[in-house]
Each structure stands twice: as structure tokens, then as C-alpha cells.
C-alpha positions as CSV (number, residue, x, y, z in Angstrom):
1,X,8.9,-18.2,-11.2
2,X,8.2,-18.2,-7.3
3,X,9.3,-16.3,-4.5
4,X,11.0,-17.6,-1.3
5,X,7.2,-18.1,0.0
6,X,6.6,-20.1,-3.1
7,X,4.1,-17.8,-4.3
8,X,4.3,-16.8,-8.0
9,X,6.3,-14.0,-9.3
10,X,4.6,-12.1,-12.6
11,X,7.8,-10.4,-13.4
12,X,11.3,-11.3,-12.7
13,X,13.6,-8.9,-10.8
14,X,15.5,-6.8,-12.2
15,X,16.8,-5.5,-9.3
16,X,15.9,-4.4,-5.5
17,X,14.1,-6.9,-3.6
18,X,12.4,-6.9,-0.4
19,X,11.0,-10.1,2.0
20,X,9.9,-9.5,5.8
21,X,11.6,-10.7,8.3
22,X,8.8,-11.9,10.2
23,X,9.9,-15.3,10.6
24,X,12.7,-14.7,12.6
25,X,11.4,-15.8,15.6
26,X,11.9,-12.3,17.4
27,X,8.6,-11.2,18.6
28,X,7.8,-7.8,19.3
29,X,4.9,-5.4,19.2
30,X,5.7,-1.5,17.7
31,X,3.9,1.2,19.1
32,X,3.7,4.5,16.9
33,X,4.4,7.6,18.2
34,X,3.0,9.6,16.1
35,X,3.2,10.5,12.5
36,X,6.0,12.8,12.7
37,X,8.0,10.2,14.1
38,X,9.7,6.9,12.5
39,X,8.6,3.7,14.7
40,X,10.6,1.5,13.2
41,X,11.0,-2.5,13.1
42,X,14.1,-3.1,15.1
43,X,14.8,-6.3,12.9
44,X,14.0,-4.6,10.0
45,X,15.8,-0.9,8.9
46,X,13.5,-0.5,6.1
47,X,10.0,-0.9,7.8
48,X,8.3,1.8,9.9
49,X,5.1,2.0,11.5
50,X,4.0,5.7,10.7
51,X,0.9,6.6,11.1
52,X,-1.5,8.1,13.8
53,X,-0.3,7.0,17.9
54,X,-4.2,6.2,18.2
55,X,-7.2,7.5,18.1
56,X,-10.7,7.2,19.5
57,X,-9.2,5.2,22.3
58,X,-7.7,3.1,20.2
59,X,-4.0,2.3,20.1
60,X,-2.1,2.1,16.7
61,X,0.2,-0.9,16.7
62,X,2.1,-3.9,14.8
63,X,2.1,-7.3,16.6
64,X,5.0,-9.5,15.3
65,X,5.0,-13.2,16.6
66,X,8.2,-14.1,14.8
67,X,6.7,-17.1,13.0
68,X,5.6,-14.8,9.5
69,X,2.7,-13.3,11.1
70,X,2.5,-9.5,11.1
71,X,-1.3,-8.0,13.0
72,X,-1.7,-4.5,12.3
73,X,-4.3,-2.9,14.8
74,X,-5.8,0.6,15.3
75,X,-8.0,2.9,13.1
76,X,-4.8,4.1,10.8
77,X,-1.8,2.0,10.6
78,X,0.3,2.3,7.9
79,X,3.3,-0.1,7.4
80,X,5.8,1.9,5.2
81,X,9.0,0.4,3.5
82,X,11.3,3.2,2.9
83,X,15.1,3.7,3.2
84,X,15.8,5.4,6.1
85,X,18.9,7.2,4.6
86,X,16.6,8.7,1.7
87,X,19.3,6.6,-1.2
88,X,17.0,3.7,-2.5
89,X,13.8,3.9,-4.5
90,X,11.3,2.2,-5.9
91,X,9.6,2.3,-9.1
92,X,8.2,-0.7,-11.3
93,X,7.0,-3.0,-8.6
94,X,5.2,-6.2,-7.8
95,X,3.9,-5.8,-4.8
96,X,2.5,-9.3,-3.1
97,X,0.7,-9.6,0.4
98,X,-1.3,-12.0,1.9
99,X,-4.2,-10.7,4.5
100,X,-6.5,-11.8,7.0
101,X,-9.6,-9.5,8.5
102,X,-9.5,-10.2,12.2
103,X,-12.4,-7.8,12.8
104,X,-13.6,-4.5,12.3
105,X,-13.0,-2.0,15.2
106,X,-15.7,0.3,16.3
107,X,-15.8,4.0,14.7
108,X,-14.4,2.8,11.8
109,X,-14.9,4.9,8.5
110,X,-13.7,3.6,5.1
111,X,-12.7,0.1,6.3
112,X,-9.8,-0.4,3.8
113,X,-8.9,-3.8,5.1
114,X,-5.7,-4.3,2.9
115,X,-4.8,-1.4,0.7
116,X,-1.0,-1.9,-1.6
117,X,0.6,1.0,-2.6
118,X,3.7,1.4,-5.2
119,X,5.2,4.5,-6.3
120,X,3.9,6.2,-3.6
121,X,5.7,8.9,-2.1
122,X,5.9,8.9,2.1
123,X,3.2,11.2,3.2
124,X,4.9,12.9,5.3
125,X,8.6,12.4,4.3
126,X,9.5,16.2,4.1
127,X,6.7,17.3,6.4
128,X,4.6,18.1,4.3
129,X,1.1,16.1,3.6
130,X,0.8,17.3,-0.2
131,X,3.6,14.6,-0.9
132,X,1.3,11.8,-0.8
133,X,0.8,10.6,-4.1
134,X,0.7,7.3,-5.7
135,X,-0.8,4.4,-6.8
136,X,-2.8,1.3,-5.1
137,X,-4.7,-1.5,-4.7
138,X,-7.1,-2.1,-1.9
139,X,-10.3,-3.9,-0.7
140,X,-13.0,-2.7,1.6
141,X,-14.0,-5.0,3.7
142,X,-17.2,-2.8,4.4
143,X,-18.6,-3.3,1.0
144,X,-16.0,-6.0,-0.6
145,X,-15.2,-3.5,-3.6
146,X,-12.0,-4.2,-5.0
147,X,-10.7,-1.0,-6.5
148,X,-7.2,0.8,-8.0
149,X,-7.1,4.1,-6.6
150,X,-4.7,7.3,-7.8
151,X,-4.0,9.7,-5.5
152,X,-2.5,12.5,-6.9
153,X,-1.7,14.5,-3.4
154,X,-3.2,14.1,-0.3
155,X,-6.1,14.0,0.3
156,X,-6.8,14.2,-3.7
157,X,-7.8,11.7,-5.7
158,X,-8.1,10.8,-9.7
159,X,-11.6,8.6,-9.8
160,X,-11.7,5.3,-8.7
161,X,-11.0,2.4,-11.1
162,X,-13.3,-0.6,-9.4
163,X,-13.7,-4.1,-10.2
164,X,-17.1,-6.0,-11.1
165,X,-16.2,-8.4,-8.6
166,X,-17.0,-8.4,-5.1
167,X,-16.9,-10.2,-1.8
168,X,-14.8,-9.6,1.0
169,X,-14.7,-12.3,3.9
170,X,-13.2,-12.0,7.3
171,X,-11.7,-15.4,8.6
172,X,-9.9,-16.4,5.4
173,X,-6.4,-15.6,3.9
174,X,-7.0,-13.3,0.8
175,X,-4.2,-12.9,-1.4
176,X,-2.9,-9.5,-2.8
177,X,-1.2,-8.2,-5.7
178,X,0.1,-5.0,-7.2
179,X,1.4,-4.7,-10.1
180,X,3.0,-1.1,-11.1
181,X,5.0,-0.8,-14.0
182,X,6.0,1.3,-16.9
183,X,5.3,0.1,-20.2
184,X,8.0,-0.2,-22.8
185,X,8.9,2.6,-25.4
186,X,6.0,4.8,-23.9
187,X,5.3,6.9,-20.6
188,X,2.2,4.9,-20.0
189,X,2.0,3.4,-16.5
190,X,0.0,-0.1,-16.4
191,X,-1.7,-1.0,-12.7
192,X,-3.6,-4.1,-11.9
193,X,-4.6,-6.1,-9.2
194,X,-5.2,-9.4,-8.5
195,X,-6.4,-11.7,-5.8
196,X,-6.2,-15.2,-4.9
197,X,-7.8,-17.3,-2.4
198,X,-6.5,-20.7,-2.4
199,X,-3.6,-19.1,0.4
200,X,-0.9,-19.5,-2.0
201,X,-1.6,-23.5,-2.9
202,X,0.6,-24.2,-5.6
203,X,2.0,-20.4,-5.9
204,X,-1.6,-19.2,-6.0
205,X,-4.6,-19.0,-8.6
206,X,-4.0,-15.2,-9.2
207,X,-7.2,-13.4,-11.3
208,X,-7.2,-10.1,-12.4
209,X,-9.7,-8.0,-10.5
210,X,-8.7,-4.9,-11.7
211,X,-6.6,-3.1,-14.2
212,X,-5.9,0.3,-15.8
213,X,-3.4,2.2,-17.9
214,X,-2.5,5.5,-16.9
215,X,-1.8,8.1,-20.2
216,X,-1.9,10.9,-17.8
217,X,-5.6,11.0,-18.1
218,X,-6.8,9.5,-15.1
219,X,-9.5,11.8,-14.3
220,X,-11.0,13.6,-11.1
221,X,-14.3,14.5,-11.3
222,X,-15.5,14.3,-7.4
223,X,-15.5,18.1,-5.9
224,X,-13.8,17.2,-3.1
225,X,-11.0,15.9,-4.6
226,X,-10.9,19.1,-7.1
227,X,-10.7,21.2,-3.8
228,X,-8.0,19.8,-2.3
229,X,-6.0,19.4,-5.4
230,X,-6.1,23.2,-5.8
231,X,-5.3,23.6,-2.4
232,X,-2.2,21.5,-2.2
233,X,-0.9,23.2,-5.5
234,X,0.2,25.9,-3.5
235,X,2.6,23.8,-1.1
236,X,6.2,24.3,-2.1
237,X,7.1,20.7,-1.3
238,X,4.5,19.8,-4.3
239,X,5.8,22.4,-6.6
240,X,7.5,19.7,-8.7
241,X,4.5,17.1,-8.3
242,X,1.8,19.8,-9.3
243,X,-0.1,18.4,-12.7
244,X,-2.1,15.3,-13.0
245,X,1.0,13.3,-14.9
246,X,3.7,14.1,-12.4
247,X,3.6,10.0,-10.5
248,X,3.8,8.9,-14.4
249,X,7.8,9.3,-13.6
250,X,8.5,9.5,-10.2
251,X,10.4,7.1,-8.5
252,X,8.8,6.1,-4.7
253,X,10.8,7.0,-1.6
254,X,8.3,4.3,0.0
255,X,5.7,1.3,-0.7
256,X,3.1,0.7,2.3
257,X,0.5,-1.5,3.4
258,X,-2.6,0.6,5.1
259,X,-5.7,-0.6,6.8
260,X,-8.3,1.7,8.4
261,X,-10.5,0.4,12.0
262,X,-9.7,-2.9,11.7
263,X,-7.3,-5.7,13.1
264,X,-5.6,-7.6,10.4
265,X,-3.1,-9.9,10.2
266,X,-0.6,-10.0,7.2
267,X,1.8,-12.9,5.7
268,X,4.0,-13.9,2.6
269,X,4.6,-9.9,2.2
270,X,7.1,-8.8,-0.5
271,X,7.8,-6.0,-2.5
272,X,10.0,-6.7,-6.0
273,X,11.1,-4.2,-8.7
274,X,10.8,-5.7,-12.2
């Protein structure tokens, strides 16, 4: 099975699919306008650029040349893929993205150069941060570690499930996927990622970097994390979200890509529930 990009699908779908429309040789650059606000793709109803206006100088944008290429830029974009009207979901996805580190911006911190999230919740759909939680996939380009992360409200997160395998490159096209999906007759949610770096020849040499199954036990150990879990607990927006199983079963209201102080440029992006 391949997509429309002729990269290789895992699962087939089984229902809701999603392909950018960055190919459709309408350029234009978004500008966010803060996170309270919806900067949306005019081309595209589903996409938003939500995140920070800018910061440290630095303005948060999404450079679209038309031809398939998507450049985020800034120190916190986040791409989300959400309906607008709050009626479609997500919830077993294959998530598939290819990225390309342009360069690192100056007062960066964590350097996530290309981080996947499915079943996520918008972080600030209802206005409230606490709903942040789901799953992802990302790399830092700062140390090349390759890593699934749960984040069970923001900021709070179970610990992180890294892979062996490192090295991160700027200058090349690094494939990305994230896989997110229920397994059968159980509540037990299997995530994995895999990477490929052949830029999709032949629909891609996919290897697992990283994989997990979540029983509900994902732990948190770091005090940080146990801080602001305890914190959030209190929100009412997270009053249904409050235990350490609760993204076992809930659906996403969006998927995202996220990068942190960098400029990267994005292709081949498609989101698939299977």
C-alpha cells in the first residue's frame, strides 16, 4: 500500500484521511497571532498555525511555496490539524512527514526539530493549557535522540521512551512516522516510530526506532512532571482527563507537527486513521 506521495502506508484506512495541500501552487506565508488565536491556512480549513506570535525577536511563521514545501520558522511553531467546527476526530492514526533541519535559531532550548503527535488534544482548544495531552514522536536535533513521549497534561510528562539509535543531520530529508493505534480486544494503546532516509525511494526503507505499549502504566518519575501533574488536576477543563489512563480512550480534537528554534522545512505530510 502507498499513499498519493508514493510513500508506504502500514495500515490501510479505515476512514478519515488527510493530505496537504501544499502543492497547489498558491504560495503564501502565515503569520500567527498569537496562541489564543486560529491562523489558519486559507487553502486549507483544517490546518492552523497556533502557537506563540514570536518570541526573542523572532517571528513565528509557515512559508508555503505551493510546490509541496511547507518551512516552519520561529522558536514555537506548531502546525495543528483540527476541525474548526469541533465535529471530526481523530484517534488510531498513521501519522507520516517528511523533514528537513534548515538550521537551528539562536536561543533555542530543547531543539525538537520534527516532533508527530496523535491523539493529542489542542492545547489550548477550550482555553485552558491542562488539555494538552497525547502521544508523540520526535527527534532532537540537539542531541539526535529519537524518543516517544506521553504527555499526560501540559506541561506533564510520563517518562520518556528513547531509542538506542541516534544521529540527527541537518541538510538531508529525514522521514517520519507515527504510528498510534489501539490494539484489538484490549485497551492497550501501541506507539512506534520509525524513520527513513532514503527520501521516500521506492515508498521508503521504514525501521523502527522506537516503540511502546501503553497498559496505563506509562510512568512519571521526574519531579517536575509530578508537580505539574498535581497542579493541573485541579483545572475543571481536565476534570475528565485527570488519571494517568485517561488518553488510553480519548479521541483527538487535533494532530500537530511542532518544532522548537529552528527553521525546517516539511514534505509528503499526511495524517490517516486506520
Amino acid at each position: 500500500m502507498i499513499d498519493k506521495y508514493g510513500i508506504k502506508q502500514f495500515y490501510p484506512s479505515t476512514g478519515r484521511e488527510w493530505f496537504n495541500t501544499w502543492d497547489n501552487n498558491k504560495p503564501r506565508t502565515i503569520l500567527s497571532k498569537g496562541t489564543d488565536k486560529r491562523n489558519k491556512d486559507p487553502y486549507d480549513k483544517f490546518s492552523d498555525l497556533h502557537c506563540k506570535s514570536g518570541d526573542n525577536g523572532i517571528t513565528t511563521k509557515a512559508i508555503i511555496d505551493g510546490k509541496g514545501i511547507c518551512t516552519l520558522y520561529g522558536t514555537t511553531p506548531r502546525l495543528y490539524n483540527n476541525d474548526p467546527e469541533r465535529k471530526l476526530k481523530w484517534f488510531n492514526v498513521e501519522m507520516t512527514v517528511y523533514f528537513y533541519i534548515v538550521k537551528k535559531l539562536p536561543k533555542g532550548g530543547a531543539y525538537v526539530a520534527c516532533r508527530l503527535c496523535g491523539r493529542s488534544n489542542h492545547q489550548n482548544e477550550y482555553n485552558c493549557s491542562a488539555s494538552g495531552t497525547g502521544y508523540s514522536y520526535e527527534t532532537k536535533n540537539s542531541n539526535g535522540t529519537n524518543q516517544l513521549r506521553k504527555e499526560l497534561g501540559h506541561p506533564a510528562y510520563a517518562d520518556d521512551v528513547k531509542s538506542e539509535t541516534k544521529g540527527v543531520e541537518a541538510g538531508i530529508w529525514i522521514g517520519h512516522k507515527l504510528i498510534v493505534k489501539t490494539l484489538p480486544d484490549s485497551d492497550y494503546v501501541l506507539v512506534q516510530g520509525y524513520r527513513d532516509l532514503t527520501d521516500g525511494k521506492d515508498g521508503g526503507d521504514w525501521k523502527l526506532m522506537v516503540e511502546n505499549i501503553d497498559k496505563g502504566n506509562w510512568k512519571m518519575t521526574r519531579e517536575e512532571d509530578l508537580k505539574s501533574f498535581k497542579k493541573i488536576k485541579s483545572c475543571k477543563s481536565f476534570k475528565k482527563m485527570s488519571s494517568t489512563k485517561a488518553i488510553l480512550d480519548k479521541p483527538a480534537i487535533s494532530c500537530y507537527l511542532r518544532i522548537d528554534s529552528n527553521e525546517v522545512r516539511f514534505k509528503k505530510y499526511s495524517i490517516r486513521e486506520i
